[in-house]
N, CA, C and O of each residue as an XYZ file, in Angstrom:
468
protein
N     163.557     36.951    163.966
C     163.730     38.351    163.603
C     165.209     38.742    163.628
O     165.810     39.166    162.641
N     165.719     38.572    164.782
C     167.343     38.677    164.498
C     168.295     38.004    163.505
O     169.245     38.717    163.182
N     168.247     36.736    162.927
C     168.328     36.579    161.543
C     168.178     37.582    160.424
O     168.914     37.879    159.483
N     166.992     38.010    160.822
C     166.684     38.843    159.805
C     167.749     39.902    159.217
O     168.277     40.098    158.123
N     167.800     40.527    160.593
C     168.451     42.093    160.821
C     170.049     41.415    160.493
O     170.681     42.303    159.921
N     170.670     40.516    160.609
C     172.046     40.005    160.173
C     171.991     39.723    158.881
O     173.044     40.069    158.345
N     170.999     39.100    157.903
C     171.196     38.669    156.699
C     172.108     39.582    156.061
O     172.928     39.076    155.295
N     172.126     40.903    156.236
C     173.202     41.774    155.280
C     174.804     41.563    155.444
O     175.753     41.994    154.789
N     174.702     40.579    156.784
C     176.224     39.846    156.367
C     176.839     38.907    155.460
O     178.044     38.901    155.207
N     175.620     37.775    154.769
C     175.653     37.365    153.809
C     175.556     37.769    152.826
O     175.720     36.930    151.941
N     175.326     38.853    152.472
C     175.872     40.108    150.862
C     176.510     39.404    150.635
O     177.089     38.628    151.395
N     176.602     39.561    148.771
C     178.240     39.559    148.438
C     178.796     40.647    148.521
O     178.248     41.750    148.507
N     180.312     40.326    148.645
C     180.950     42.148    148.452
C     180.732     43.033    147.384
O     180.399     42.995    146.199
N     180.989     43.696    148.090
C     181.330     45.724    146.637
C     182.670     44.554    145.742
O     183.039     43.409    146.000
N     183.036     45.461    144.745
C     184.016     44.963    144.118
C     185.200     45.290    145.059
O     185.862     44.373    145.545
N     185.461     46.532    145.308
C     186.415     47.031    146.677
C     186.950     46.368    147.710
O     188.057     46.291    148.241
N     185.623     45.794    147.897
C     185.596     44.988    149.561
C     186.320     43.527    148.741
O     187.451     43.095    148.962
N     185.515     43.068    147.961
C     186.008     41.426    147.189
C     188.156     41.657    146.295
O     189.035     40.796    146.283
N     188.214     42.952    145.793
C     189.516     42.844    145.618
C     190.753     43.106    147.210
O     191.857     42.576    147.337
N     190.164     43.936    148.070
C     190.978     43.665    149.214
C     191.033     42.387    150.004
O     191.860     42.019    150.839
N     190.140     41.900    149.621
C     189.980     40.307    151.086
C     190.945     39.089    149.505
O     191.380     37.962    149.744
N     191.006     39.603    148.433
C     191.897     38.848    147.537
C     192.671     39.086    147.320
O     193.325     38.298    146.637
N     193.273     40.392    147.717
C     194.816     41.171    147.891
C     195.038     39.958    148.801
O     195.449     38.844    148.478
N     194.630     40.476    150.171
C     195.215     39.945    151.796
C     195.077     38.225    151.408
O     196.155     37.693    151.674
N     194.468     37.616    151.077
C     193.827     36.073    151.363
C     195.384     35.604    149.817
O     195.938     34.578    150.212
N     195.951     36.016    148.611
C     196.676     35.808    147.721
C     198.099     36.110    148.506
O     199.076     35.444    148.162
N     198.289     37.419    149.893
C     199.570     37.354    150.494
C     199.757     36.250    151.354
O     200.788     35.669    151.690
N     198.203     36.009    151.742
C     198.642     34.839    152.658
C     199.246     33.714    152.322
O     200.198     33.226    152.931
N     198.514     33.086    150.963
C     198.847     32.012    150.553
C     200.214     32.348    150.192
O     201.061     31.831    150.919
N     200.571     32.968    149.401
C     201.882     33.024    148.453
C     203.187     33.297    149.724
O     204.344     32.883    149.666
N     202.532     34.145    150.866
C     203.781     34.366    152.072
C     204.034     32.741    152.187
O     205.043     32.224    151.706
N     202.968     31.954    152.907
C     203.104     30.900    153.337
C     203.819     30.037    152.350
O     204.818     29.479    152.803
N     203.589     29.856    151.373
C     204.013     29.057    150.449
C     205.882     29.353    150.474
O     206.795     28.624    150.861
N     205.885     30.571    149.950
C     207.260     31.084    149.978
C     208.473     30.982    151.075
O     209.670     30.762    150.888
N     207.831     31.191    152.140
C     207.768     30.844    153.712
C     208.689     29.589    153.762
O     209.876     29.616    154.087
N     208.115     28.696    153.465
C     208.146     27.184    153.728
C     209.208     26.454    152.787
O     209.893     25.520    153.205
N     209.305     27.005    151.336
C     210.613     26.781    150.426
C     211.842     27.419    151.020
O     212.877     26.843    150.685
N     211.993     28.421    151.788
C     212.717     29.582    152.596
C     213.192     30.633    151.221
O     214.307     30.999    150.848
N     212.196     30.835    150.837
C     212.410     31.619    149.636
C     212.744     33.077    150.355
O     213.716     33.794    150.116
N     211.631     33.326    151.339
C     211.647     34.334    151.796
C     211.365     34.448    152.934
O     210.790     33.522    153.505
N     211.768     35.905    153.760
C     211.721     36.133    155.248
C     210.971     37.209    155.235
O     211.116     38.227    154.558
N     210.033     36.907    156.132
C     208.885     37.892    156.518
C     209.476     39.283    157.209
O     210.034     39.313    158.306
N     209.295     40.167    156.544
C     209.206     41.328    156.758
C     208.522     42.460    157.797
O     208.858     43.591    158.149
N     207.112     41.358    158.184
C     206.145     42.327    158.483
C     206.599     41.981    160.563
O     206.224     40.910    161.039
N     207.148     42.713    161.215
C     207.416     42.457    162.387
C     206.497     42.190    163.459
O     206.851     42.017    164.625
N     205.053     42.152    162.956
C     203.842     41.271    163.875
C     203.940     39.921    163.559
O     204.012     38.966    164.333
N     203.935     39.941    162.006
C     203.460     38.274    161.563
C     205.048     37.381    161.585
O     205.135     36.153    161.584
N     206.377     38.481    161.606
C     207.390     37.385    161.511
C     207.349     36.264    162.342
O     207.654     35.132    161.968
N     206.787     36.714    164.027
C     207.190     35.705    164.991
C     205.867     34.987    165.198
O     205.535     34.744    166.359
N     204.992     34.582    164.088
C     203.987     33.912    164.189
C     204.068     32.841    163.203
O     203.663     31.688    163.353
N     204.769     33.465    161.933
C     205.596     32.309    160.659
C     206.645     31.495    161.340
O     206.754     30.282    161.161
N     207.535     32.305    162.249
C     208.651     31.536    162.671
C     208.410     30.536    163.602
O     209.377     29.970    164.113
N     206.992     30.146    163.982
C     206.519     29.747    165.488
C     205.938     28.572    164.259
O     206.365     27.421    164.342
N     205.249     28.830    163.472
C     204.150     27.986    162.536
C     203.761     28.452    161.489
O     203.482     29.642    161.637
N     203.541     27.960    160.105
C     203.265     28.766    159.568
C     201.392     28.977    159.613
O     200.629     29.930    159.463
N     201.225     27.342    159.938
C     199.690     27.120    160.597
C     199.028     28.030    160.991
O     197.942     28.350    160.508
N     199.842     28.830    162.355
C     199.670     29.759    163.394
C     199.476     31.140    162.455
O     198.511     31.899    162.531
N     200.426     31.258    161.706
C     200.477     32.737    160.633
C     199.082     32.371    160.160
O     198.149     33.107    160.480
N     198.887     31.385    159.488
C     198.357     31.456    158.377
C     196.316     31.328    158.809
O     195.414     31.363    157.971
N     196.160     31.188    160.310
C     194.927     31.480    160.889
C     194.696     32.328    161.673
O     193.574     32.452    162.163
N     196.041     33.368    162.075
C     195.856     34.458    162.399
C     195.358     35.469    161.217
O     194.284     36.065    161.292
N     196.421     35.619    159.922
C     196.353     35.716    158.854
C     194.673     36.292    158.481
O     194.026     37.313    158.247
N     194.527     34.439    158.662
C     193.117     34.899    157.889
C     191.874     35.174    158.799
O     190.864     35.505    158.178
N     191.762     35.092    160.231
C     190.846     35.732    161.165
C     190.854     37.119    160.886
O     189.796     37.716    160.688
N     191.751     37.582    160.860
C     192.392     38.899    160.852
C     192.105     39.946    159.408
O     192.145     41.176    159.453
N     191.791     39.055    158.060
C     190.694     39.425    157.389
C     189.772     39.274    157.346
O     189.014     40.106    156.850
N     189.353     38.102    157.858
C     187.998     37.970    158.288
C     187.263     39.075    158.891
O     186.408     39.738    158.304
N     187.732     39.271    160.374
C     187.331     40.184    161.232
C     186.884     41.528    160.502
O     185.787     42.088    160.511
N     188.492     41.990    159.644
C     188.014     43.317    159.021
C     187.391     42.862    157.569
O     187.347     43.935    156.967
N     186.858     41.798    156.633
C     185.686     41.761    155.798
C     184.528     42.100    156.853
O     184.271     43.299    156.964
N     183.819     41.236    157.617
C     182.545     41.507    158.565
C     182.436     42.806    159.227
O     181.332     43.162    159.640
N     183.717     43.738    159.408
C     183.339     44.818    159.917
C     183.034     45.841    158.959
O     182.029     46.536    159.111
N     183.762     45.989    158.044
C     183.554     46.493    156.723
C     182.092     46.254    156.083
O     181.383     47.176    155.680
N     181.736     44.878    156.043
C     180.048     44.518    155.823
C     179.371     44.843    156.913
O     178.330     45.411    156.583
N     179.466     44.757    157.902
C     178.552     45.612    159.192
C     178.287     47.471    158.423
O     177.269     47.913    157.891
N     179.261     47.982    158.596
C     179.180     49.552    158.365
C     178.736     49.463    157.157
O     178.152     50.486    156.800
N     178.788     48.605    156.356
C     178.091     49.018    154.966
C     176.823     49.060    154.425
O     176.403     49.049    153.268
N     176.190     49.122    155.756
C     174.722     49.488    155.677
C     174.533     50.670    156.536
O     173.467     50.626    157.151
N     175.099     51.490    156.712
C     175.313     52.457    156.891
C     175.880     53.317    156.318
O     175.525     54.441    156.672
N     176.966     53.262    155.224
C     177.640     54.065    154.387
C     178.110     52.847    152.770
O     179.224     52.343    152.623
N     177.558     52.758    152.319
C     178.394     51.718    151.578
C     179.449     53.072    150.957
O     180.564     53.151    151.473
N     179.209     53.729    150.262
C     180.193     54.726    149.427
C     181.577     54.626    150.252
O     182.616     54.200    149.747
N     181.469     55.043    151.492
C     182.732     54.850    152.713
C     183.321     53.668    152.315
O     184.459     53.601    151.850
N     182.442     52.563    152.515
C     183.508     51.366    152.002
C     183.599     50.922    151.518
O     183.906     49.745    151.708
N     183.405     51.486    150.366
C     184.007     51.269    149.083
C     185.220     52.155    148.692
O     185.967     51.702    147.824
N     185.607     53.830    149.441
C     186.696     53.942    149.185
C     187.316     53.385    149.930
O     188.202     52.716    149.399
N     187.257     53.315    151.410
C     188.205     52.818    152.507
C     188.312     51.496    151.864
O     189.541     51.471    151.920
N     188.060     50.551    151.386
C     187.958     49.186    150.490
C     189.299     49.248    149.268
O     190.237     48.459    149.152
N     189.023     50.320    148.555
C     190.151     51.159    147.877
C     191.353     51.523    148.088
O     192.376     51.245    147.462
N     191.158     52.301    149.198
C     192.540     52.888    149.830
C     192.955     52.193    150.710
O     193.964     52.610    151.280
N     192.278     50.687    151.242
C     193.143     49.633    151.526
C     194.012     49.050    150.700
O     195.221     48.882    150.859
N     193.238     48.715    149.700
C     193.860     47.777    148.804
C     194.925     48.606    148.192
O     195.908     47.880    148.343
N     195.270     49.505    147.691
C     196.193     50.340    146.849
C     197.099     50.071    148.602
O     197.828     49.108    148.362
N     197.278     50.379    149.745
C     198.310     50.787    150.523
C     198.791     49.661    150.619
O     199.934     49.450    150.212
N     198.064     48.723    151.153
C     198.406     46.847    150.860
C     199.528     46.579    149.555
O     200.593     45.966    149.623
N     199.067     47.084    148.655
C     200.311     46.881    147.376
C     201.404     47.294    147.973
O     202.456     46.719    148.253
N     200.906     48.686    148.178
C     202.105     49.292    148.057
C     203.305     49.179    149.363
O     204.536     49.179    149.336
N     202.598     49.114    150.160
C     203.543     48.364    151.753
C     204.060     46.920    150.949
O     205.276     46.727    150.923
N     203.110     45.860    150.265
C     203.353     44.685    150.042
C     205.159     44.642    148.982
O     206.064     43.817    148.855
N     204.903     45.891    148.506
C     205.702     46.034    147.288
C     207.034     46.772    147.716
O     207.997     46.787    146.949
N     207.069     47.364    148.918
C     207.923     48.162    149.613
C     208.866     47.212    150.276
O     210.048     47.112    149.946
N     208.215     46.417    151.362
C     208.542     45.381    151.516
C     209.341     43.952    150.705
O     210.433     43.498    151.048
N     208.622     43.510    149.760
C     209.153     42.875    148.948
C     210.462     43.291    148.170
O     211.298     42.408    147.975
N     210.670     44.394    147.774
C     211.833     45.166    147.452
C     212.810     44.883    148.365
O     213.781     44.193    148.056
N     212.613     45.470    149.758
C     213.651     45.489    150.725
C     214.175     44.545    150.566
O     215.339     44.577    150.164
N     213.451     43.182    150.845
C     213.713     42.008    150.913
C     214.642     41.307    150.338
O     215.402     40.427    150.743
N     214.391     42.086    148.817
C     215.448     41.427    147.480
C     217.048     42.087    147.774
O     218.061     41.392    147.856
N     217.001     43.679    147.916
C     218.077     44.241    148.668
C     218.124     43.688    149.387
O     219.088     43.040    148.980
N     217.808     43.077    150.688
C     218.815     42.804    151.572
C     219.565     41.504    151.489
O     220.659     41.340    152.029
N     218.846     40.458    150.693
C     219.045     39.477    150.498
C     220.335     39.463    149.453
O     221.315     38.739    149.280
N     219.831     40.576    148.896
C     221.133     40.530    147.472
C     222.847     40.915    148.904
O     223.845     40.334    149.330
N     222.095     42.282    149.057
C     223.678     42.548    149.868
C     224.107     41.120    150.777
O     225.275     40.743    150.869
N     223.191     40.563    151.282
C     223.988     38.974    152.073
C     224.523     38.379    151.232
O     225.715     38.136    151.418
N     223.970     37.968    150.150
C     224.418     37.034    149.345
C     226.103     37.951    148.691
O     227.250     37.566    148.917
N     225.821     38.790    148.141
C     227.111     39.240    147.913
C     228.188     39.879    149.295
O     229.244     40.497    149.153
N     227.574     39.525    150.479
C     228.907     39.574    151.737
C     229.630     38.230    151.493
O     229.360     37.208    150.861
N     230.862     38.739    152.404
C     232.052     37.107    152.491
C     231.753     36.831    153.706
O     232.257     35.853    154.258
């Protein structure tokens, strides 16, 4: 019987829920990747000292860490799906947009080093 009452964790996602866990799961890969060429320096001041330690370490914190919030998101969504499907939404749009805020800085600051003596 308790099987039972869990099967709604095996859903597939809302579209909401499936484009945020492919926002987060596409930064991971592409941070890591980028990471490791030293293309780029992590920005985000939780995950810097977890890239700088491993990127291994980033990259299964990383993804527990969507994990955790996909399953909690599918928990409540038998209780509200409409909720999370915007909160699903207004993740994913702030995710860009931090992702994109960030990434900017990055190029500024990198540009002003590169053009110091």
């Amino acid at each position: 019987m308790k099987f039972a009452k869990n099967v709604y964790m095996l859903r597939a996602p809302t579209k909401p829920m499936a484009v945020l866990a492919s926002i987060a799961l596409v930064d991971l890969i592409v941070t890591a990747l980028l990471y490791q060429t030293g293309s780029i320096v992590e920005l985000n001041p939780l995950m810097r000292p977890l890239l700088e330690h491993s990127t291994w370490v980033f990259a299964l914190v990383k993804f527990f860490t969507v994990a955790v919030a996909y399953l909690v998101l599918q928990w409540y969504r038998r209780t509200d799906e409409e909720f999370v499907n915007r909160i699903a939404t207004a993740g994913s749009l702030a995710y860009i947009a931090l992702w994109t805020t960030w990434f900017l800085s990055g190029l500024i600051l990198s540009s002003i080093q590169a053009s110091s003596p």
